[in-house]
N, C-alpha and C positions, 0 to 999 in steps of 0.2 A: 504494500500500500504506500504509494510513494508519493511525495508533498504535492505534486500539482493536481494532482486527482482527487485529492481530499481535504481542502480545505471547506467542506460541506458539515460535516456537523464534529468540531475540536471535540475532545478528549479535556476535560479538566480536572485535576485534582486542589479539594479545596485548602487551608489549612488545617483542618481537625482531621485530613486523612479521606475523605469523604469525595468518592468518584463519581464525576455527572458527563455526561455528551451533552453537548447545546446542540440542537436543531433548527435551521433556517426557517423559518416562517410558510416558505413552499416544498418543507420536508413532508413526505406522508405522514412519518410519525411523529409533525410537530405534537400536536393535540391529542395524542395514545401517551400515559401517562405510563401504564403497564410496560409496553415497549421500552421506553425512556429508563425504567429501570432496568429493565431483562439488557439494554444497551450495555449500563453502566457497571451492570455486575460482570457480563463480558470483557469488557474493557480493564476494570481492576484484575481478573484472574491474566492477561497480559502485563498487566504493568510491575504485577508480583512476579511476574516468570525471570528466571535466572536461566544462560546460555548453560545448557550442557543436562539439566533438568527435563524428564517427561514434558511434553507440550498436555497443557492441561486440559480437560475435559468439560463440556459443556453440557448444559442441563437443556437443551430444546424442549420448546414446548410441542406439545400433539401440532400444531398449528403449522408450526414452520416445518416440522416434517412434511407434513401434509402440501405444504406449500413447494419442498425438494423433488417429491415425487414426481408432482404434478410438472414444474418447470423444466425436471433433468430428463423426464418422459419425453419433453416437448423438444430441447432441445439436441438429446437425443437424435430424434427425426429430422432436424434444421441440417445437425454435419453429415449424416449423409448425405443430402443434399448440394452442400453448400460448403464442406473444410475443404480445406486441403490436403493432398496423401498423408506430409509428416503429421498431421495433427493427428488425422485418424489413426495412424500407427501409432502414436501415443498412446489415445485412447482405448485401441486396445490392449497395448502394452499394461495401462493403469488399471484396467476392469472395473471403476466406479460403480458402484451400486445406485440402482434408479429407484429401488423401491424400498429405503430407508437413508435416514441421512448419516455419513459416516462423520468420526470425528477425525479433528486434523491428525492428531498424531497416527490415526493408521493410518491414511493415505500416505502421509510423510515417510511413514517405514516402508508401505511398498516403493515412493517414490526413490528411495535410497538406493531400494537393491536395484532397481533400472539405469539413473543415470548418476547416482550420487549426491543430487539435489535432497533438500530435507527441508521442511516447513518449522518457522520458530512462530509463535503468536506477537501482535502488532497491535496496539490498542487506538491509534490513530495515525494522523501524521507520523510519518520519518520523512527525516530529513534524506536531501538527495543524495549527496556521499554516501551515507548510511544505509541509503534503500540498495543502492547500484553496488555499493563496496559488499554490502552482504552476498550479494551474484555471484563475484568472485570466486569467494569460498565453499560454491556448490548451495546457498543459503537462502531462501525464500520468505521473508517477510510477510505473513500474511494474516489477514483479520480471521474473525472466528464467528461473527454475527449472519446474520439471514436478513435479506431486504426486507420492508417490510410488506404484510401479506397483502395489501391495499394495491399494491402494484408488482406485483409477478413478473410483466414481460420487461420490463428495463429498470436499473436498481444508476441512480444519481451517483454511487459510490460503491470500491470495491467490496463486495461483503464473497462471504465462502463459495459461491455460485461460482462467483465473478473468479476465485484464487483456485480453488479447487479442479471447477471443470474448465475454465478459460486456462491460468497459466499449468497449474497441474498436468494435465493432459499433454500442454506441448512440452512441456521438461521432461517428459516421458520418453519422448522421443529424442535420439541422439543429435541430431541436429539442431534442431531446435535448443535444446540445453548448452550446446556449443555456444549458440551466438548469447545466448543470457550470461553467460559464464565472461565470454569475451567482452561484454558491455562491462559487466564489473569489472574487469581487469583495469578497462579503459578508464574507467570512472576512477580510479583508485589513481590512477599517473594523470589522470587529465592537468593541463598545463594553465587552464584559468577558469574561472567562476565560470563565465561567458561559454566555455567550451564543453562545459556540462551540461549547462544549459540546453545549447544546443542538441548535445548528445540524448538527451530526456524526450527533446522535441521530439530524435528523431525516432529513440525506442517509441513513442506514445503512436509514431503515424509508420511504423514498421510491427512490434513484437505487441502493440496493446490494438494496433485496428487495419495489421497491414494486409495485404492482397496477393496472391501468385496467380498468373494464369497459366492455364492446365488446359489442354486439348483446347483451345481456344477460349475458354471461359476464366474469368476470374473466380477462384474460390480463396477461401478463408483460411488463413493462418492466426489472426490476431487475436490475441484469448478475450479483449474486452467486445470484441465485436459478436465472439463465439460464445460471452453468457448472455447475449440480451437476445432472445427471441425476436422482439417488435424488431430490433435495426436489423437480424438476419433477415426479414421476409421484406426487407426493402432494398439493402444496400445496391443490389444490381439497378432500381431505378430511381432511388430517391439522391444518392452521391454521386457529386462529379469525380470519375476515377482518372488520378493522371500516374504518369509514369514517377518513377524512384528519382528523386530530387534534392539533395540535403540542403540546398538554397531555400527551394520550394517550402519545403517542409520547417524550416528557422521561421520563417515568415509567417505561415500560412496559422490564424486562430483556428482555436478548438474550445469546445465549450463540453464538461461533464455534466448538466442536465437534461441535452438534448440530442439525439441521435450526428453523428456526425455529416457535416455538408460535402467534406473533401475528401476521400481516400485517397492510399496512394499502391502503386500492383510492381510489383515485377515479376517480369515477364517468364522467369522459371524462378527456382529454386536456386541454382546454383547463380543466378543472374544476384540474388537476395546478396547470398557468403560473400560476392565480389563483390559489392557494394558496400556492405561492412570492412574488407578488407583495402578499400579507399579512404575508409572514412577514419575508421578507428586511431589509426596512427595520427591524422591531424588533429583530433584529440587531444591526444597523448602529447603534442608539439603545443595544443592551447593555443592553435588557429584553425579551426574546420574550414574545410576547402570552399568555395562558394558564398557564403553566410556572408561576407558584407560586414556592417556597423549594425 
């Protein structure tokens, strides 16, 4: 859960020790008081976690399983459709259960013995160093909450759907876990603020909503586009999709409450790795090729 995606509803602790989530005004669960708790009691069992410690266990309500079933069912049907091969290969690589909601720490253990990756709990905000620097070390940052049930087909912010089936699934996959792995590397020697920056941009319009095409069509790699049902059954006509652009992509806004306007495709797979392998080192030097002022 990384700082640009979630500055939607903070994470506060008070000084008596005392852990709340604020909610935006046009959050679903501003006005769900119950939720607000079940938030916050989530959030504390992250905030008490220590590196190297079982990832800890969630108490889900009947409701929000009810709610996994029904969404992981649907989106289920969406990737075959509409992923792309590595993703699907993840996904069955990870064998996700559709018809109860798992907790993080098993996924993270099958997730281990696949590519080496492993889930730590994340209570809101990280910071970006911190979110990419975690990459590096095989390490996935991720919440442990459920959208709330008022809106099923797109959640404003990553919750378990979103970390789970979206990047879970592609870390499953060898290649895919490569390039995550290579973004924290980069993250970790990037050469200035500005150059991470960039770098965020360009994971958010590659590895969070990016595009391959495949026997002519564009399908789906990007794990934020692969939990949201509503933008799966539009992105072929509701987004302008252009080619792999790191200029492009510096520039171009994005907004997390609303399906996105812009995608970006490359045209294979191995077209993806080359473009990474242009970009990353300028990074690392903290001047991205292209990008401008």
């Amino acid at each position: 859960m990384f700082e640009e995606a979630t500055v939607y509803s903070p994470v506060i602790r008070q000084e008596n020790g005392t852990v709340s989530v604020t909610f935006a005004r046009e959050h679903p669960g501003f006005s769900d008081a119950d939720y607000q708790r079940h938030r916050a009691r989530i959030a504390e069992l992250a905030l008490t976690y220590r590196p190297g410690d079982p990832v800890p266990e969630v108490d889900y309500t009947a409701e929000e399983v009810d709610l996994w079933r029904q969404v992981v069912g649907d989106l289920q049907d969406k990737h075959r459709r509409y992923a792309a091969a590595e993703f699907l290969d993840g996904s069955r690589r990870l064998g996700l259960p559709s018809d109860r909601l798992p907790q993080l720490r098993e996924v993270s253990g099958r997730l281990r013995a696949l590519t080496g990756f492993h889930f730590t709990p994340a209570a809101g905000i990280v910071g970006l160093r911190d979110f990419y620097g975690s990459l590096a070390e095989g390490r996935f940052q991720a919440t442990q909450y459920i959208r709330h049930c008022s809106l099923p087909y797109f959640s404003p912010e990553p919750d378990m759907m979103h970390e789970v089936v979206g990047h879970g699934n592609a870390l499953a996959n060898g290649r895919l876990a490569a390039l995550y792995r290579r973004v924290g590397r980069a993250a970790c020697r990037a050469g200035s603020r500005k150059a991470l920056e960039v770098l965020s941009r360009v994971f958010w319009f590659t590895l969070e909503y990016g595009l391959v095409r495949e026997n002519g069509e564009p399908r789906v790699y990007g794990a934020s586009l692969l939990s949201s049902v509503g933008e799966l059954e539009q992105f072929r006509t509701a987004a302008e999709v252009r080619p792999l652009d790191v200029a492009a992509m510096a520039r171009q806004s994005y907004t997390v409450e609303n399906f996105q306007p812009v995608l970006f495709c490359a045209e294979s797979f191995d077209q993806l790795e080359a473009f990474y392998d242009d970009f990353l080192p300028a990074v690392e030097a903290g001047e991205p090729a292209l990008v401008g002022s």
